[in-house]
Every structure is written in C-alpha cells, then in structure tokens.
RODO-2510 file (C-alpha; in nm, 4 decimals, decimal comma):
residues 536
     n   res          X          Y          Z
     1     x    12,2976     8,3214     9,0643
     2     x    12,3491     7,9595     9,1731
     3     x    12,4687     7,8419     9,5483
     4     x    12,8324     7,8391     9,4728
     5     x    12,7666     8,2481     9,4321
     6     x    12,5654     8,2613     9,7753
     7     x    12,8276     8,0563     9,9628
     8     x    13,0775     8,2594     9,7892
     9     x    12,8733     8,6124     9,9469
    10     x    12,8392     8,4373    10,2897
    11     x    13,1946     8,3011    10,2811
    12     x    13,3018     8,7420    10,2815
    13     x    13,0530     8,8445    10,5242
    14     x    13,1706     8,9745    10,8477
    15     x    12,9793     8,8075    11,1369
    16     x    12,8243     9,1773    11,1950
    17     x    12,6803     9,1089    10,8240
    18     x    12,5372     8,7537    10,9559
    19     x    12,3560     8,9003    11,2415
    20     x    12,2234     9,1675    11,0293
    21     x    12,0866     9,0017    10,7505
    22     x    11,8390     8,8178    11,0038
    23     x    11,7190     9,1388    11,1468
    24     x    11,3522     9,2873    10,9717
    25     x    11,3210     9,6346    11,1304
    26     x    10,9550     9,7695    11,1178
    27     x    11,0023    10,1427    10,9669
    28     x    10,6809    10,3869    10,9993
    29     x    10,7900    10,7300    10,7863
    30     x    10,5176    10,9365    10,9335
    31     x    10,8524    11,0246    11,1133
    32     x    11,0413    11,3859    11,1551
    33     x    11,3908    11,4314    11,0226
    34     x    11,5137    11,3745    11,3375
    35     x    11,3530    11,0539    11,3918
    36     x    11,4587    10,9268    11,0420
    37     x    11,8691    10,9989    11,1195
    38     x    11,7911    10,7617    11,4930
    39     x    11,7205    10,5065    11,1755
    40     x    12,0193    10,5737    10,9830
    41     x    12,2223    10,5237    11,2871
    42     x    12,0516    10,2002    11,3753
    43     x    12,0654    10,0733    11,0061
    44     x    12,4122    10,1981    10,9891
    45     x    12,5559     9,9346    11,3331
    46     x    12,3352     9,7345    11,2399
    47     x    12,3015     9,6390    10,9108
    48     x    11,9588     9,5147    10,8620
    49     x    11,8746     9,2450    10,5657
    50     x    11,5185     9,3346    10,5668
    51     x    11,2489     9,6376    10,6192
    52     x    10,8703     9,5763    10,6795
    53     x    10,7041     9,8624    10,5286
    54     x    10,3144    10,0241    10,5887
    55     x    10,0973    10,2620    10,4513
    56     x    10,3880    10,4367    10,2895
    57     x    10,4948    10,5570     9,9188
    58     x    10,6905    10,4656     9,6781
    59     x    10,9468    10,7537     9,7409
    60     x    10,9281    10,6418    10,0382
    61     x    11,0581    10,3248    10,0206
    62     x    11,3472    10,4498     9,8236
    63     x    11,4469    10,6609    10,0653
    64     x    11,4770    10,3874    10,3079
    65     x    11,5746    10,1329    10,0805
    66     x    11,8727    10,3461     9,9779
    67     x    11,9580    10,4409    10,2950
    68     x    11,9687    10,0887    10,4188
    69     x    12,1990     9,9544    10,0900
    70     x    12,4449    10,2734    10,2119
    71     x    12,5654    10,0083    10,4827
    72     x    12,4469     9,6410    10,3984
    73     x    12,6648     9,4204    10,2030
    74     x    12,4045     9,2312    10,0126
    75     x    12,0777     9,4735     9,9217
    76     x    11,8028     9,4879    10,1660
    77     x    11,4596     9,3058    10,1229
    78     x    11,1141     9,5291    10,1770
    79     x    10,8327     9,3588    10,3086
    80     x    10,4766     9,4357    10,3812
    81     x    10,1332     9,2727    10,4369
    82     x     9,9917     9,2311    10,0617
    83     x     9,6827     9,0384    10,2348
    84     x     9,4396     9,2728    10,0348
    85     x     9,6371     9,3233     9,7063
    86     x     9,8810     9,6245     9,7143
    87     x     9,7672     9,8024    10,0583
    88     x    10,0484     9,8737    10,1920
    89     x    10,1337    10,0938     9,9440
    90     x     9,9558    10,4569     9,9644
    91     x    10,0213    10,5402     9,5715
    92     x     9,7932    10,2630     9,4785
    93     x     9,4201    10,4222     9,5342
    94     x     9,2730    10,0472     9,4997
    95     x     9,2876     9,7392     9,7119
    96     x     9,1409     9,4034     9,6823
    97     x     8,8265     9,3043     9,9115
    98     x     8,9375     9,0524    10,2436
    99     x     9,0335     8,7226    10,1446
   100     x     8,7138     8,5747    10,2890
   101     x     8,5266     8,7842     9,9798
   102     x     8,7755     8,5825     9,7244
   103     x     8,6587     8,2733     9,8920
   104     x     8,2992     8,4323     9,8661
   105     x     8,3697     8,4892     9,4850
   106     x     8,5043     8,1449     9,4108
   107     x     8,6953     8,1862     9,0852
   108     x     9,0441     8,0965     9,0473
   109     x     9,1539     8,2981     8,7619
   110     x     9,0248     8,6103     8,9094
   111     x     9,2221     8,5554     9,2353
   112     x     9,5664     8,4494     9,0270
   113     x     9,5197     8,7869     8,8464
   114     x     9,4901     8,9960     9,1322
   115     x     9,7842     8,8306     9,2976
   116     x     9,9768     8,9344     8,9720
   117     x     9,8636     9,2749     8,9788
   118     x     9,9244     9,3298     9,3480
   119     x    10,3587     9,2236     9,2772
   120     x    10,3436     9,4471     8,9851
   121     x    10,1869     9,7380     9,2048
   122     x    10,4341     9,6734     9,4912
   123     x    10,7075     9,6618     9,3110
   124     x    10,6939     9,9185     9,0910
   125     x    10,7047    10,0862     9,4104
   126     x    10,9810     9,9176     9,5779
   127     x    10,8339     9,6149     9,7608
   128     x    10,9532     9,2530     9,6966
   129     x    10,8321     9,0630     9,9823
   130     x    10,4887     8,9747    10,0732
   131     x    10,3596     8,8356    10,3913
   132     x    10,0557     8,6966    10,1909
   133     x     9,8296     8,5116    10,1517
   134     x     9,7112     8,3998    10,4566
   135     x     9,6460     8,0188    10,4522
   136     x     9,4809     7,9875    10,8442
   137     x     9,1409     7,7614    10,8279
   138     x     8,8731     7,9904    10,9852
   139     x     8,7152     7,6972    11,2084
   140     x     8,6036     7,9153    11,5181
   141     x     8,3783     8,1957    11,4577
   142     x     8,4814     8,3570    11,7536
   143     x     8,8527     8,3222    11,6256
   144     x     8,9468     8,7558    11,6645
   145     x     9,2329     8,7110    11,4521
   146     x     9,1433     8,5099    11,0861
   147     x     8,8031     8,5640    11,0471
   148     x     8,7838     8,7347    10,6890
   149     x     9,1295     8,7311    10,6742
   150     x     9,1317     8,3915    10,6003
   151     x     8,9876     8,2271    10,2795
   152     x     8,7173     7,9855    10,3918
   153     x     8,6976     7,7252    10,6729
   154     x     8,7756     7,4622    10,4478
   155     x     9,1050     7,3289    10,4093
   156     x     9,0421     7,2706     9,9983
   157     x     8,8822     7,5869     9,9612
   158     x     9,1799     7,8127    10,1598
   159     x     9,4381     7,5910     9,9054
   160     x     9,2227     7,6168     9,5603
   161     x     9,2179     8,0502     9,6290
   162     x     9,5008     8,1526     9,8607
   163     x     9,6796     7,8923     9,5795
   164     x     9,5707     8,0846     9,3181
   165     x     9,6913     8,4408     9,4872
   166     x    10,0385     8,2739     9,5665
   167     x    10,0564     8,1777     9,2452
   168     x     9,9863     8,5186     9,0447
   169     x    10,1896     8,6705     9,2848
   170     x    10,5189     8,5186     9,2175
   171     x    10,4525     8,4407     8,8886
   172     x    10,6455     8,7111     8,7241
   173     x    10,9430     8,7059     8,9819
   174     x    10,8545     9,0265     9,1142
   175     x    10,7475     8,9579     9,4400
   176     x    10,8247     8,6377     9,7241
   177     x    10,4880     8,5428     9,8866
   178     x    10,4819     8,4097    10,2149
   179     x    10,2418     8,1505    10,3984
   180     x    10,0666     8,2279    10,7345
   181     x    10,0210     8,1927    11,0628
   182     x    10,2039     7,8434    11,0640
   183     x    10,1226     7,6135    11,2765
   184     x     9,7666     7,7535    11,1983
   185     x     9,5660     8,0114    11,3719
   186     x     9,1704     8,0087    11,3732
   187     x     9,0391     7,7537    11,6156
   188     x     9,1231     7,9409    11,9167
   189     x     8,9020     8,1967    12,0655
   190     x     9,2060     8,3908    12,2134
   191     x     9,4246     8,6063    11,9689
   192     x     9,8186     8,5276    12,0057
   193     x     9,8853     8,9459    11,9774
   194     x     9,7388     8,9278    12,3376
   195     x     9,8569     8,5364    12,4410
   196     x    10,0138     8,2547    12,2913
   197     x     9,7399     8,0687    12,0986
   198     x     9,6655     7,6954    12,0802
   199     x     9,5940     7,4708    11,7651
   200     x     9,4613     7,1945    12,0089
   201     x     9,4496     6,9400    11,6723
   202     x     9,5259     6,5844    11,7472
   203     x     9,8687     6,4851    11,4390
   204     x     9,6071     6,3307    11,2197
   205     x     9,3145     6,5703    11,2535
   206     x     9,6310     6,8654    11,1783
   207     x     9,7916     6,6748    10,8956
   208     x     9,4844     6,6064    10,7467
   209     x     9,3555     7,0292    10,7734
   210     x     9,6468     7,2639    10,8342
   211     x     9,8937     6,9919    10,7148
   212     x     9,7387     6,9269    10,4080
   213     x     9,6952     7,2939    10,3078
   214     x    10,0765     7,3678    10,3804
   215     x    10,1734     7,0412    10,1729
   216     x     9,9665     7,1758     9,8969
   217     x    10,0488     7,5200     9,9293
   218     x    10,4611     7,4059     9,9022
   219     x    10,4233     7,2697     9,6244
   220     x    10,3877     7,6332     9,4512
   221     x    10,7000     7,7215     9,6551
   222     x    10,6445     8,0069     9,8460
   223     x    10,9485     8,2354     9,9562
   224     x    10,8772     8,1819    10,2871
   225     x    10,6274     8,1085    10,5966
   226     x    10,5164     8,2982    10,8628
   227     x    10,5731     8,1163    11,1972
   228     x    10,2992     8,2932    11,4142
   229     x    10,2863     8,2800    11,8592
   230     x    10,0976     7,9397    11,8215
   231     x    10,1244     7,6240    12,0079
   232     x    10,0823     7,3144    11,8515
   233     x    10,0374     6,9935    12,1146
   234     x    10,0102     6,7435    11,9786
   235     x    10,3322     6,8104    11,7880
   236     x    10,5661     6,9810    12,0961
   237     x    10,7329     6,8628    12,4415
   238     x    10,8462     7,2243    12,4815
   239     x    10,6926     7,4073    12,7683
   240     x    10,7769     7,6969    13,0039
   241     x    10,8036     7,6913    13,3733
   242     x    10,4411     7,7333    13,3919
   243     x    10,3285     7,4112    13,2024
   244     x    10,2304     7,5939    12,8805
   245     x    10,3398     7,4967    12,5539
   246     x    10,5552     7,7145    12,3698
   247     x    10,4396     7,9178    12,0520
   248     x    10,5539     7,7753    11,7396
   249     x    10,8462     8,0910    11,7447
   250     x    10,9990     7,9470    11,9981
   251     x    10,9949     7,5759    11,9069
   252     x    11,2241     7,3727    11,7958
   253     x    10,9718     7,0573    11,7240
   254     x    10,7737     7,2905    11,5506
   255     x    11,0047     7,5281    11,3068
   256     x    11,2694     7,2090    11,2686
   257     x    11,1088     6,9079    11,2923
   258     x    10,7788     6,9380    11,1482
   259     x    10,7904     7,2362    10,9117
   260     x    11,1395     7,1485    10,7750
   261     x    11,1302     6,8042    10,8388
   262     x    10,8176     6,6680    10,8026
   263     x    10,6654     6,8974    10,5829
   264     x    10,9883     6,9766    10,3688
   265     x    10,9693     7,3501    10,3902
   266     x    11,3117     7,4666    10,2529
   267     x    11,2466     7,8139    10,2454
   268     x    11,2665     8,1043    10,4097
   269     x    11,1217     8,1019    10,8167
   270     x    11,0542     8,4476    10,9429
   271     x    10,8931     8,5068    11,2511
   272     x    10,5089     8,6708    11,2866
   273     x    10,6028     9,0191    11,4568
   274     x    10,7988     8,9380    11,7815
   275     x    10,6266     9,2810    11,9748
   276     x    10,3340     9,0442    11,9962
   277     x    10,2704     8,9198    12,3482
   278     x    10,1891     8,5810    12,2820
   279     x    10,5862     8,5246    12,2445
   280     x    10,7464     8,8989    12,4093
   281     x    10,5682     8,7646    12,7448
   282     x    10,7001     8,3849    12,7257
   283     x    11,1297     8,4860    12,7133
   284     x    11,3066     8,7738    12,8510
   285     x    11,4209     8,9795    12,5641
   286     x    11,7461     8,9060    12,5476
   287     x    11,6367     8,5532    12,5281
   288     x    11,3804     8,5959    12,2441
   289     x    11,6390     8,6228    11,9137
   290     x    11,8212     8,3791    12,0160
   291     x    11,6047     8,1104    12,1019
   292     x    11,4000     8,1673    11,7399
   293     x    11,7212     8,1151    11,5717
   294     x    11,8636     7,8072    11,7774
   295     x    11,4523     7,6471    11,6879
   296     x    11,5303     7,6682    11,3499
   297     x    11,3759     8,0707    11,2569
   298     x    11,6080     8,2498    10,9825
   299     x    11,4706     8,6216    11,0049
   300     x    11,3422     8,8043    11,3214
   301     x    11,0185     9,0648    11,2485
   302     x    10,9666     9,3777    11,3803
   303     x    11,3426     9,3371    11,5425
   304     x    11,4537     9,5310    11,7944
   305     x    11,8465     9,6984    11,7377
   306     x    11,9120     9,4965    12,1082
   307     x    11,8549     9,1445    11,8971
   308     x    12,1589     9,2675    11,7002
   309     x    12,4036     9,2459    12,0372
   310     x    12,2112     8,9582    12,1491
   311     x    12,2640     8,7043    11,8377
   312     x    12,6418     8,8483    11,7743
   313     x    12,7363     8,7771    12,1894
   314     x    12,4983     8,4214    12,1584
   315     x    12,7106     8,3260    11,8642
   316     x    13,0328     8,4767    12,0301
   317     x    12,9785     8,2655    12,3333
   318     x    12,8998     7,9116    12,1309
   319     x    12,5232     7,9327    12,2206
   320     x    12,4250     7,9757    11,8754
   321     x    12,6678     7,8037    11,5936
   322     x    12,7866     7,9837    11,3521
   323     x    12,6176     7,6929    11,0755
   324     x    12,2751     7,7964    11,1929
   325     x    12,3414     8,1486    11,1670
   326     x    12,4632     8,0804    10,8164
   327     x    12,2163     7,8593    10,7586
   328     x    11,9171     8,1572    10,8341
   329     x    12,0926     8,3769    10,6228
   330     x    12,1487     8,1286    10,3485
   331     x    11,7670     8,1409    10,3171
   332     x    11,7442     8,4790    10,3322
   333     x    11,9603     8,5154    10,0428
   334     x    11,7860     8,2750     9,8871
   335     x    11,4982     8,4576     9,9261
   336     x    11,6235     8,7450     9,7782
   337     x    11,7562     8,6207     9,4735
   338     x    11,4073     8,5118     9,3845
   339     x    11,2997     8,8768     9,3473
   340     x    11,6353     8,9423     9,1758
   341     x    11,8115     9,1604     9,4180
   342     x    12,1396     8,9571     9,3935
   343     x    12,1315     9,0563     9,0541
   344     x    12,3085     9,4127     8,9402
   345     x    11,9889     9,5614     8,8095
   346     x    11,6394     9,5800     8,8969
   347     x    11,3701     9,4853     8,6862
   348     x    11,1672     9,7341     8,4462
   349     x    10,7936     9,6576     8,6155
   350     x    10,5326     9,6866     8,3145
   351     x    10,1746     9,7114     8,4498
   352     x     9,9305     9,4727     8,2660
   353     x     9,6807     9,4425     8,5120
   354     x     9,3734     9,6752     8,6239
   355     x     9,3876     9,6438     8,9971
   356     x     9,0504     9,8621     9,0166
   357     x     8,8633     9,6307     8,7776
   358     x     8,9812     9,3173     8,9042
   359     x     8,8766     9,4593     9,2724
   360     x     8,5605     9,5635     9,1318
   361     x     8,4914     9,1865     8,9742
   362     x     8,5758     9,0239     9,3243
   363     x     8,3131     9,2362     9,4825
   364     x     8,0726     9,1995     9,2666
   365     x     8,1225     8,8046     9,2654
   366     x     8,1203     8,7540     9,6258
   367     x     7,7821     8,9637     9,7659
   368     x     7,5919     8,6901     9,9687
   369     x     7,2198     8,6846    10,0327
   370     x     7,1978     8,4763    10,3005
   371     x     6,8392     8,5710    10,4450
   372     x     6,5379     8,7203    10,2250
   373     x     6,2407     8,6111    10,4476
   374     x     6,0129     8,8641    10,3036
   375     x     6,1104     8,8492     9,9805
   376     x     6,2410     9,2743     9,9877
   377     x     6,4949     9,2261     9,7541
   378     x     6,5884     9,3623     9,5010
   379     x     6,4673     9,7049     9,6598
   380     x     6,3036     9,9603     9,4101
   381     x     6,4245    10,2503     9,4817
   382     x     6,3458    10,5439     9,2949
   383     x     6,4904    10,9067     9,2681
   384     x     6,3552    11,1003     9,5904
   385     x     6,3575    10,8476     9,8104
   386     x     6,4855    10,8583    10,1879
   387     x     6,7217    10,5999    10,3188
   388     x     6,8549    10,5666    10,6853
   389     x     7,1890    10,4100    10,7327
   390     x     7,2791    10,3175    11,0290
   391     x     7,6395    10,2100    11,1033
   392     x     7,8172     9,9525    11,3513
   393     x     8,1764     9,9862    11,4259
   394     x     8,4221     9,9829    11,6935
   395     x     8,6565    10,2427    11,6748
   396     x     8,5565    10,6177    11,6169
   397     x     8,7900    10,6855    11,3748
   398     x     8,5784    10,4175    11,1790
   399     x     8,2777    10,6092    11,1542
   400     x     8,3276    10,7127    10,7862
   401     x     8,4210    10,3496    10,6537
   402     x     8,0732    10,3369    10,4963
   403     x     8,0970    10,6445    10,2748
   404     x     8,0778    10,4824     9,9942
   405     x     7,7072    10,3334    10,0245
   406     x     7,6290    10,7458    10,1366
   407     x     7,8029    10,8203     9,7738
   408     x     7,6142    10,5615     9,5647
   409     x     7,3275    10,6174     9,6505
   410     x     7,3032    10,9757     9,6802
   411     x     7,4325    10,9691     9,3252
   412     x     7,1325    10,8230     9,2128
   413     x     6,9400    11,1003     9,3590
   414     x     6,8209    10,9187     9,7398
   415     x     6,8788    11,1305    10,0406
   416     x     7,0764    10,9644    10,2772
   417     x     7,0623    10,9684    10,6919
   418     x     7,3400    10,8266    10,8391
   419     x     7,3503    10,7711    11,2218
   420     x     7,6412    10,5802    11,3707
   421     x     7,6413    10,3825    11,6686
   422     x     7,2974    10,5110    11,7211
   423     x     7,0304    10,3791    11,9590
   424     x     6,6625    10,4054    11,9005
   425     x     6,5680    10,7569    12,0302
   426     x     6,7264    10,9209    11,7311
   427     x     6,5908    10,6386    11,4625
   428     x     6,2546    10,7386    11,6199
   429     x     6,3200    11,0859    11,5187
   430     x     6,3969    10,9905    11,1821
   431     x     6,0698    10,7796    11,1403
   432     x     5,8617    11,0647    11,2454
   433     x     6,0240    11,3275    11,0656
   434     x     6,0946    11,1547    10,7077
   435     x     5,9577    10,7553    10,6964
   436     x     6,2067    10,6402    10,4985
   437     x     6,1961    10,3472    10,2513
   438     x     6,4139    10,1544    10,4274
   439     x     6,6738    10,0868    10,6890
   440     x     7,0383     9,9638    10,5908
   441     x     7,1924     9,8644    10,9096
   442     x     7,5964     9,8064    10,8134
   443     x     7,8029     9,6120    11,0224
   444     x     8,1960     9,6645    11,0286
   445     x     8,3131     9,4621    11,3219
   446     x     8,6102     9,2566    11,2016
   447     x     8,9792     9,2059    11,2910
   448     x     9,0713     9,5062    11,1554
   449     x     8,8439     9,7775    11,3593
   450     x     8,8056     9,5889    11,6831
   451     x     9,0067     9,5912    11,9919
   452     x     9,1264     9,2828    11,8881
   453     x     8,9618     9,0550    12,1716
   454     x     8,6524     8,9591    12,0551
   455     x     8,4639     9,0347    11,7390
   456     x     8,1405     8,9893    11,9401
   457     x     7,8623     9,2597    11,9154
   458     x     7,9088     9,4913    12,1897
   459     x     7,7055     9,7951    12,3746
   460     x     7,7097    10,0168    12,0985
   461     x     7,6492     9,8667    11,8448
   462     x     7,3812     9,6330    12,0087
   463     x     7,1722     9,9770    12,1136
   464     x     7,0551    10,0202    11,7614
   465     x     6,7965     9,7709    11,8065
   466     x     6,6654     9,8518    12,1755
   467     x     6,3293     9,8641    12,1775
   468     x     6,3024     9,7042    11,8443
   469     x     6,2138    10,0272    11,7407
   470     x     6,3758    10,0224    11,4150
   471     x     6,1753     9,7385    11,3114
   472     x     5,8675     9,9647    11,2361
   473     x     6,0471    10,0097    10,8645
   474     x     5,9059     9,6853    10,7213
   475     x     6,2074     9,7333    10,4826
   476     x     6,5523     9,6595    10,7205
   477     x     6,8358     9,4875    10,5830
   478     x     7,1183     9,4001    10,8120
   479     x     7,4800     9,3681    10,5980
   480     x     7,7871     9,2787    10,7657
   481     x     8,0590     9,3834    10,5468
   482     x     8,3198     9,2265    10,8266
   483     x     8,2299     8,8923    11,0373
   484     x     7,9993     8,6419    10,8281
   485     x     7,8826     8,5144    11,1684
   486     x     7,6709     8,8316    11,2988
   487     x     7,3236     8,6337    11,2723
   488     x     7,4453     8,3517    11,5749
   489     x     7,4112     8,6844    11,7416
   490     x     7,1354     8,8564    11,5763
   491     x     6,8902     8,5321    11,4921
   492     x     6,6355     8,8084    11,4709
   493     x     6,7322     8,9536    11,1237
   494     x     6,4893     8,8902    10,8959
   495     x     6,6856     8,9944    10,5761
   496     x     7,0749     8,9218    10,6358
   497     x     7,3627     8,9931    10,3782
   498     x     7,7462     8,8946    10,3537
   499     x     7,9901     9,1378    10,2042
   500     x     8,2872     8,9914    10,3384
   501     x     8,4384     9,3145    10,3053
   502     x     8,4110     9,7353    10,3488
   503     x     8,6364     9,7936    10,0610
   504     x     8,5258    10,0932     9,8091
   505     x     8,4168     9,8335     9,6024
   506     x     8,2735     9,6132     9,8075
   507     x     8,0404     9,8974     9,9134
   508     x     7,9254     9,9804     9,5352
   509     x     7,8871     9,6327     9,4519
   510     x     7,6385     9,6174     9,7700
   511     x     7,4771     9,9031     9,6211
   512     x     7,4063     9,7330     9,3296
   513     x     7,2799     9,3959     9,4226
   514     x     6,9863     9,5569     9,6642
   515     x     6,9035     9,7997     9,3716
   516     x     6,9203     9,4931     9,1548
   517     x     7,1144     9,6598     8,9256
   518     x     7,3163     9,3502     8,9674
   519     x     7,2395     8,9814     9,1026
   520     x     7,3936     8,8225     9,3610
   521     x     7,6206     8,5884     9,2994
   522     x     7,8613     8,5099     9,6075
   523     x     7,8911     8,1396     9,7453
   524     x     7,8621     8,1019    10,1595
   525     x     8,2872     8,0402    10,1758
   526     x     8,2222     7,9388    10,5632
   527     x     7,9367     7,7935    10,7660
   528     x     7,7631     7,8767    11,0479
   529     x     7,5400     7,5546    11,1673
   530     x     7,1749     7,5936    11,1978
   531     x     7,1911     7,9318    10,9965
   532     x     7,3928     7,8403    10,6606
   533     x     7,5767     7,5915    10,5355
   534     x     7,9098     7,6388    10,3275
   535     x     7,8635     7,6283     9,9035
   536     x     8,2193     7,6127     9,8159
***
C-alpha cells in the first residue's frame, strides 16, 4: 500500500475514527466476563487503533483483537514490551536474559537472532508492535529505572546490540520495534514513574551520547519511539507554573523540533504510559491528550476512554487542527502497514529460530567474574555436598526467583539450604548443624523487583551479613543476577559475580561457570570506577 491508499483511508474516516486511532488502551485479561463486556463497550465508542498487551496468550489476544476490529475501521495494532524477547506472551515458556546480559555477551549475531525469534514468537501469537529495545545509556548507577534494562553505558555499545535486536526484529516484517525512553533516561537518580526526570546534558554533550545513538539507531528505521516523562534543558523553554521543565510528553521543542526536526524521526511518536506520574501530576487530565498531540505525539499509551471526549471536543473547538490529528494518525497507519495489517491477509509465521537455545547462548556468554581474590573458582563440588543459598530480594512474592540454582544443583546430587532474606542467627544454625562447602549469596535487586525508588541494598537484605557471621565459610560467593553495581555497596566481597540477569537460563549458566563445567566468558558492559572498568 502506498500513501495515495492511506490518504485515501484517512480521507473516509469519521473524526470519531481520527480520535480513535490515537488511543492505545492497556487491556489485562485476568478479567471476569463482566469486566471484559465494560471493554467491548469502551472499544465499541471508542474505537481504539491500538492495544498494549501483558502476560497474556495467544487466544487471548484474538479475542481482543477481534473484538476490537468488530468496531475500528482500519485493524487494530497489539503492542507489548518485547524488552526480553517474547515475554509478554505466556505461551512462550522462554525469554531472553536483560539487555544488560546481551551487552555482557557482546556478539552481534546472537542478539540479531534473538530479535528475529522474539517477532516470530509474538506474532505467531498476535503481537505486531514492540516497545523494544531500549536504547537509554545507563550512566548513573543509582538510575532505578535502566539499569539492566539498558545495554551498556556506552553510547557505541547500546547502538552496536540494541542495533542488532532492532534489526532481527523487523527484519522479516513481522513485528515494528520501537526506541526508548527518548530524550534518554539513566543519568537521573529519580525514576519519571514517580516524577518527571531530568537529562541535565548540555546540546553537545546530548548530541554527542543520546543524540548519536538515536541518529544511529534511525538509520535502521524503527516503527516508532517511545517519548518517556523526561526533561531535556538544554533543549526546552517549556516550563510549568512551578519553574520545572516539562517532560519530553509534553513538549513541543522536544517531540517537534528536535526529534522530528533535528533528528529526522519520521515515524511513529507514542507516548511512554501516560498513568505515570512524572507527566499525570504536571496537566490536569483533561489537559494531558491534548497537549501530547498539539507537541507533536501521534498515539497516547495506556489511554484513558476520557482522552477520547477530550481530543474529539479539542479538535471540535479549533484547539487541536484537524492536520495534526491527521498527521498522528497518518503515522499510525504507517506504522501498521509495516507489519502488514493494511493488507487483506495476515502473514503465515514459520518459526526458524530456537528461542530456548539462543537464550541459553546469551547466558552462557555474558557470566562475569569480576572478583576471585582467593582464587575459589571454579568450585569442586562433588555429589554429597551441602550448599547454603541465601537469597536477596525485595518483594515476597520474589522469594522463589532463584529456583533454578536449587534445581541445578540438586540435580547433580548437592543438598541445597535456601534461606531468604535471612540474617545471621539462622546461617549460624546452618554452620553448626551441616558446614557446608560453600555459601552462594544471590542478589535480585533490579528494576523489576524493587519498589521502584532506589535499587540500593536495604534492611533485609543487608542483615545477611550482620555480624559477618557468614564469613566463617571460607568459600562465599556473592552473585548479583540484577544491578552490576552491588560491590560500591558491598566493597567487602571477596569473590563477586555479574549475571546481569535471573532468567532460567541465566541461573543454569551460573551453575555452570562456578562448577566449571563452563568458563566464563562475559565482558564488564558498564563500569563502576575504582572497582571495574568497562571491556566492551
């Protein structure tokens, strides 16, 4: 389909269509019935042209999916957050490790392939859209929102591997990726779910980081960009009443001038997930649609069925133009018909790709030994032997993340103690009762299971190392399979390991570089000054 077809779908849509096609609803089916039919009303005024998607099936996405084309003019678009291969999707029993472990790994063709197997995966299940990869420069280790999210903390590195996942992912025309968080999260110790954010770059230090990586990143045409609750300074005049700076959502300099303009993004703009507080809190609601449209944004995330009335009155009373609404869902439908869903039939999806063995290949590429003082590595281990694990996390529901170390190694006949969020009464126990070889202390405080305000050790998990009581075993080894950065706060460690990642396979791979079944071979993707320096 060529423009003269889009204009010629635009030219028949009904301004209802227009203001639907810029609405993404956010559509959890762990729903009842009754819950599902408020959707089919909402879909059915509304008209949505796109659906994020999460932890769902592929039946049902069709239910949605058909249930949304009952009512749209132009088929609807289903997104999701592909940031570790196909996890959105709960048929697919295999996801790729955090993006920080491909930077870890360091191979190109590896990454491409897994981006190509994550669009066939999603879209044999119904999902064209990814918000993916993400492209942020994790410069702040105290950032609580990139972290291992994001590739590496340097600008080539994030473009040489998220390039390579943006590439296999669109390489078949199966799926759209999507850049993100633009203007660039990760300097910032705040996290723009909670406040808008600042990139406090000066133009030349951004163009020559964030800037560069989006220039580079363009030129493998993504589908779109993710526009996250980030102010950019040096690049705005925009404030609120209060002297802030505006995110990037809401800003006009930064969504039309520089992105578009400077930058030459022609793509698709959608919005990071307007719930978030670091945009919700800045505008009343009724302001927030509007004003991401009128800065240049085509397609609102996580919408609300109010934005729907509040676009259709803006446009109604001349506030928004009826060219820039066109213009947003021009892109859209540009968008679209990169995945084929202007055309009459969808594609036959023919899986070449091993999603499980290219997972297992990241992991096993991307294990980092950063600190060996006493030389304890590889452990021998032998049938009979006691190990205590003891496990860091944040949330409770967390507790069993490490179950896959527990199943390793027990398969290889060592009994296994695991005590989580412990302190050192109980490890004493332990000591007395079965001296065990050694201690594997596993650390999963990341993005993903904190509270989202700081990644920093806290209480709990600091208590498993009062007294220094577990340092009796001469044999501890400290792994963080989240946050690379755990020895600025645990200088103490004398045997330190980066996993990058608590993926299945991230946790045998781990397995099998301390039983040196396998050697270590991951590259230190970030640095942390006086502790490591970056090898990629």
């Amino acid at each position: 389909m060529n423009n003269q077809n889009i204009e010629a779908i635009i030219e028949k849509m009904t301004l209802d269509d227009l203001c639907g096609q810029v609405l993404c609803y956010s559509v959890p089916l762990d729903k009842s019935e009754n819950e599902l039919e408020e959707f089919e009303e909402i879909f059915k005024r509304t008209k949505p042209g796109g659906v994020f998607m999460h932890e769902i099936t592929g039946e049902q996405i069709k239910i949605v999916t058909k249930l949304v084309n009952t009512y749209t003019c132009v088929p609807v678009i289903v997104s999701g957050d592909t940031e570790y291969g196909p996890n959105p999707i709960k048929d697919c029993e295999h996801i790729l490790p955090n993006q920080m472990a491909w930077g870890a790994c360091d191979d190109e063709k590896l990454i491409e392939k897994g981006g190509k197997a994550t669009a066939q995966l999603c879209r044999k299940n119904g999902m064209h859209w990814s918000y993916a990869p993400v492209v942020d420069i994790n410069y702040n280790k105290d950032n609580p929102v990139t972290n291992t999210r994001a590739v590496s903390d340097s600008p080539q590195h994030v473009v040489k591997i998220a390039g390579a996942y943006l590439k296999g992912l669109q390489s078949e025309g199966l799926m759209a990726g999507g850049c993100k968080h633009f203007p660039g999260d990760g300097i910032d110790d705040r996290n723009q779910h909670f406040c808008t954010s600042v990139n406090p770059l000066s133009k030349e230090e951004w163009m020559n980081t964030y800037g560069y990586v989006y220039k580079e990143m363009f030129k493998l045409n993504p589908g779109s960009v993710m526009v996250g609750h980030v102010s950019l300074p040096a690049f705005q005049t925009e404030c609120d009443d209060l002297g802030v700076y505006l995110p990037a959502t809401l800003s006009k300099s930064l969504m039309t001038d520089l992105l578009r303009g400077e930058l030459g993004f022609d793509g698709c703009i959608v919005s990071d997930a307007l719930s978030m507080v670091g945009v919700s809190a800045v505008v009343p609601e009724n302001e927030l649609p509007v004003r991401f449209i009128n800065a240049g944004g085509d397609m609102l995330l996580f919408a609300e069925p109010s934005y729907f009335d509040y676009i259709k009155n803006a446009v109604l009373d001349g506030i928004v133009s009826m060219d820039r609404l066109k213009d947003a869902v021009r892109r859209i439908l540009k968008l679209k018909e990169t995945v084929g869903l202007l055309d009459e039939k969808e594609p036959e999806v023919e899986i070449t790709e091993n999603i499980e063995e290219i997972a297992t290949e990241i992991a096993e590429k991307s294990i980092k030994i950063v600190r060996d003082v006493d030389n304890i590595l590889p452990l021998n281990l032998k049938s009979g032997d006691t190990v205590l694990l003891c496990s860091m996390f944040y949330k409770k529901n967390y507790a069993d993340k490490f179950q896959y170390i527990e199943k390793e190694l027990n398969e290889r006949g060592i009994k296994t103690i695991h005590l989580k969020n412990t302190w050192h009464r109980p490890i004493q126990e332990v000591f007395e009762k079965e001296n065990p070889t050694c201690v594997l202390v596993n650390c999963g405080l990341s993005t993903i299971d904190s509270s989202g305000a700081s990644l920093r050790v806290d209480w709990n998990s600091i208590m498993t190392f009062w007294r220094g009581y577990i340092f009796k075993n001469p044999n501890v080894i400290f792994t963080s399979f989240a946050d690379p950065y755990k020895l600025y706060e645990l200088p103490f460690l004398r045997t330190y390991i980066n996993a990058f990642s608590f993926t299945e396979e991230s946790q045998k791979a781990f397995v099998r570089v301390i039983t040196g079944e396998i050697e270590a071979k991951g590259k230190n993707p970030v640095e942390l000054k006086g502790y490591f320096d970056r090898e990629v």
